[in-house]
N, C-alpha and C positions, 0 to 999 in steps of 0.2 A: 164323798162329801155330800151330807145334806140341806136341800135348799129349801128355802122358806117358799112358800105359794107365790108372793111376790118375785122373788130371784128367780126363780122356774120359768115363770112367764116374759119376766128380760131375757135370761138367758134361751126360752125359744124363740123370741125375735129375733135376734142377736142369732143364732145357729141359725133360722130361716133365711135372715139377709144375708147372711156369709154363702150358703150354698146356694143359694138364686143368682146370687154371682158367680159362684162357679161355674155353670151351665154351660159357658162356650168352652172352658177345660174339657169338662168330662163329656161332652159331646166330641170332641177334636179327637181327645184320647183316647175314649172307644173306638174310632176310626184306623187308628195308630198304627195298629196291627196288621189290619184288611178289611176291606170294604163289608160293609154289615147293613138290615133291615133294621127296621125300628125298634121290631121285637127283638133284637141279639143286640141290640145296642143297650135295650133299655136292662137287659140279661146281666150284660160286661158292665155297666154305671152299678147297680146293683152290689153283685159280688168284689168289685174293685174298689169301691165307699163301703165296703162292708155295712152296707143297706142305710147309708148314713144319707147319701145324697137322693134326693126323690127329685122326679117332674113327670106334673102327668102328661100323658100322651098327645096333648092338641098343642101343650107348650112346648113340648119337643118336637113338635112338625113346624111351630110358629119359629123355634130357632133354627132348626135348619134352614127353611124357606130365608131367613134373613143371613145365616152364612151362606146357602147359594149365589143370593145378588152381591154378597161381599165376594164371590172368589173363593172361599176358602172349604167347600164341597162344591163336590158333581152327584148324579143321579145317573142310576140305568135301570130303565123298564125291563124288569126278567117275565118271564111267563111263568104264572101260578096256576098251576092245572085244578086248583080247587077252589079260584076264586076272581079278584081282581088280580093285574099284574102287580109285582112287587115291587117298589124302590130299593136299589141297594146303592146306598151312601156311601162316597170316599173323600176322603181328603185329597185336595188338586197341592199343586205343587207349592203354594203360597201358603197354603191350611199347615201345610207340615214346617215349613218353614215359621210360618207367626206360632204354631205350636212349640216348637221346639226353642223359642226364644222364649214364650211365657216362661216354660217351664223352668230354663236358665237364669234368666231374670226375677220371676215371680216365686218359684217355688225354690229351686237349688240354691240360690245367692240371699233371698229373705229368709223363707220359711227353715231354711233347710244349712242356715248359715250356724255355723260352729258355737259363736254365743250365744243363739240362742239356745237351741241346744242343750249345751250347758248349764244355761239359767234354769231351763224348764227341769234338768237333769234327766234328758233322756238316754237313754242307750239305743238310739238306733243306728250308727253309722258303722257299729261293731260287727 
């Protein structure tokens, strides 16, 4: 589908604001797995948004730092023998829990709900 210069420029607002929201998703998510650095975090958001979702690297330390005081990561200083110490991120018990109800709530039951689906004519539940 081609878009006018005008529709382009809605529609990257419009995609901007939708994944700046997502951000506590695909942070939680990259967690999901196993405790990860900034860099294999930022690696997994990447190839998992299929390079859809972006944040640069001060706003991905400014959310983490505000999911630490929420509860829903922790931190451990590793030793980095070629530099500073590293942080490696994980999700605490509450992180995995508010994650796994987004995703039920948010994603499975809206996004991911049968009519829509339908409407949209996708094939992915096949």
């Amino acid at each position: 589908m081609e878009l006018s210069k005008q529709e382009q420029q809605l529609f990257n607002g419009w995609k901007q604001v939708f994944m700046k929201s997502m951000s506590t998703f695909w942070i939680l998510f990259s967690l999901k797995s196993k405790p990860k650095r900034v860099d294999e975090m930022e690696v997994f958001m990447a190839s998992y948004s299929q390079n859809n979702f972006q944040i640069d690297r001060m706003s991905l330390y400014r959310a983490l730092r505000k999911l630490y005081e929420s509860g829903l990561v922790i931190y451990e200083d590793k030793h980095n023998p070629s530099g500073p110490n590293w942080k490696i991120y994980s999700l605490t018990t509450r992180g995995v829990s508010l994650l796994e109800v987004f995703i039920s709530k948010c994603i499975k039951e809206s996004l991911l709900n049968p009519l829509i689906i339908q409407e949209l004519e996708l094939d992915i539940l096949k």
